[in-house]
N, C-alpha and C positions, 0 to 999 in steps of 0.2 A: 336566107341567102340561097342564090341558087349556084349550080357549076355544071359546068359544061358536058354534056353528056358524052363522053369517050369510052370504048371499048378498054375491058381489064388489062387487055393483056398492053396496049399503048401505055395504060397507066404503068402498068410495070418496069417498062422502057421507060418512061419518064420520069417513074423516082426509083432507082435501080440502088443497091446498096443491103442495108444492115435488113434482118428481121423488122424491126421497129419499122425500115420505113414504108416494107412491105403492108405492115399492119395499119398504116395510115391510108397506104393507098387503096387500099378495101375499104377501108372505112370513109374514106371520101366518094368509094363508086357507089356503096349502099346506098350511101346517104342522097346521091343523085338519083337515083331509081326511085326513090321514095315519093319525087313529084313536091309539089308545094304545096301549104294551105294543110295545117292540121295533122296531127298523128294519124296514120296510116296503117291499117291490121289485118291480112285476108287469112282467111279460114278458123276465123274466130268470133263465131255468131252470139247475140248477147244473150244472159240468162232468161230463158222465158216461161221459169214454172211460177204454178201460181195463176191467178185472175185477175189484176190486175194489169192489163195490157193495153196497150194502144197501136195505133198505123198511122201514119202521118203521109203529104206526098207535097211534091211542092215541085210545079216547072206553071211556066206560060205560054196561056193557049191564044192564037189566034180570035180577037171577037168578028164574029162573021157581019158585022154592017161596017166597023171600021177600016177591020183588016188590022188592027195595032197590036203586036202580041201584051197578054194582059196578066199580068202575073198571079199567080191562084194557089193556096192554098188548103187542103183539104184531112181530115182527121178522122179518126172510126178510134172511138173510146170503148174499153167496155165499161160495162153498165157497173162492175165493183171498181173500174177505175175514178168514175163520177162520182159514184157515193162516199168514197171515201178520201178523195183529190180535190175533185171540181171539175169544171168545164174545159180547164185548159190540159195542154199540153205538155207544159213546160217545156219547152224549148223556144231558141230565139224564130226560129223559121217562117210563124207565121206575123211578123212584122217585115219581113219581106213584102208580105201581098196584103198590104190592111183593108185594100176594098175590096177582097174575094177570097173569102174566107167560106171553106165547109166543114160543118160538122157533125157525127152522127154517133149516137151511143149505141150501142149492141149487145146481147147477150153473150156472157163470159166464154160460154160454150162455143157459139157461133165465132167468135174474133179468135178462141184458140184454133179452130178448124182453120180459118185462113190463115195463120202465119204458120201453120204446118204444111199447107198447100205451098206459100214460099218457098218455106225449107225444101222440100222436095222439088224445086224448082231450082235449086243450084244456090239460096240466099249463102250458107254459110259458106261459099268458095268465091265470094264477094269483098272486094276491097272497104274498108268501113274505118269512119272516123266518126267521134263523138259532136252531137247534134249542135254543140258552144259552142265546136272549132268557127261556125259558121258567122260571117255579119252581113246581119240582113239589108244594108244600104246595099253591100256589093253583090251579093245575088240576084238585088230587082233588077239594078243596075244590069248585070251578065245576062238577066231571063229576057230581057228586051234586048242587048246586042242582035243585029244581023247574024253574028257568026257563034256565037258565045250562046246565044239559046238553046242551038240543039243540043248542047251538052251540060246545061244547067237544070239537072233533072234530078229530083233527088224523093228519094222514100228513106222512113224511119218507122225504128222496131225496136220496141222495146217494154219494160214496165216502171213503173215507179223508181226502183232504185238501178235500173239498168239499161241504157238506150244505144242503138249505134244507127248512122246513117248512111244511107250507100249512093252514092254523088256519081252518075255517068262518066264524068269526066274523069275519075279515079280509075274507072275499066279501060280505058285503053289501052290497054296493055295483052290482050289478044283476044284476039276471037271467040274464044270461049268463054272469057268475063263478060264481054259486049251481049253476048246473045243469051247467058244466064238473066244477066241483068233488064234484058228487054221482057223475058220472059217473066220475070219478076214483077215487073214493070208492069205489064200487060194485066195480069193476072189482078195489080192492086186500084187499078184505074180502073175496071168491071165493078169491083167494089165498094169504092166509090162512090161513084156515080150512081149506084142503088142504095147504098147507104147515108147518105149525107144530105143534108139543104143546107140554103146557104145563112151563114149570118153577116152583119155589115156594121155594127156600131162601136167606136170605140172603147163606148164605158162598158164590151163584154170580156168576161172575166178569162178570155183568148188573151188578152194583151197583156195580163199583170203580170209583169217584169218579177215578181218577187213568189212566184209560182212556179 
């Protein structure tokens, strides 16, 4: 459900009376602020000790002969996450992009060094909701919009038993989420890009729903 975004203090004049009804009207403007599509959490970064880890990202990129934006993607496992997981992710995200899928496994050391390069990048003062709030028809759907794609970008961080994803479209909300979040952003697409090739088939073990 959503409501109308109005300033507190209108609200106050609007529903004027007891305590109680004060306490409704708070609690109807939270609840507006909070935006839609999934629980909503900032500055509350997910547990990341242990070896165990992964980085996921998911927006779509322009293909340069059609011009069609193409939805993609892409994952950096570490290497204790494989051996004792598998190849997948777990999360719905990469059923978003089924024909541009990347993946790459990494030493435990190495993938803990980049999501402390995040962190120190502003990750945990980042809006974050869990990687299932997501469904993947609606994201390929929004990653191809005209308008809806630049802000259908999303990274995830997490391990085994603990994941959050951080959705562009959850930062706007000022300035300084926007540009943490790019820098984030930045930082995991370099990454990437060096660590990943692509895979494409559906009987790989990326898809299985029960993973």
């Amino acid at each position: 459900m959503s409501y109308p975004r109005i300033g507190f203090r209108r609200m106050l004049q609007k529903y004027p009376g007891s305590f109680a009804t004060w306490a409704l009207a708070l609690a109807a403007h939270c609840s507006c602020a909070g935006g839609g599509g999934g629980s909503q959490v900032r500055g509350d970064g997910p547990d990341l000790s242990g070896d165990i880890l992964k980085i996921t990202y998911f927006r779509a990129f322009e293909h340069p002969q059609t011009k069609k934006l193409e939805p993609t993607y892409r994952m950096i496992l570490s290497a204790s996450w494989v051996d004792r997981i598998g190849e997948s992710a777990r999360e719905p995200l990469p059923l978003a992009a089924p024909s541009n899928i990347y993946r790459g496994t990494v030493p435990d050391e190495k993938v803990r060094r980049y999501v402390a390069k995040v962190r120190e990048l502003g990750l945990d003062d980042l809006v974050s909701r869990p990687p299932e709030s997501f469904r993947p028809e609606e994201l390929n759907r929004f990653s191809q919009h005209p308008t809806e794609s630049e802000f259908t970008r999303i990274f995830t961080i997490g391990t085994e038993k603990n994941a959050k994803s951080y959705y562009y479209r959850d930062q706007q909300r000022s300035k300084e989420q926007i540009e943490k979040f790019r820098s984030c952003e930045r930082f995991i697409l370099s990454i990437m890009n060096g660590e990943t090739i692509r895979v494409q088939t559906r009987s790989d073990p990326v898809f299985r729903k029960d993973q």
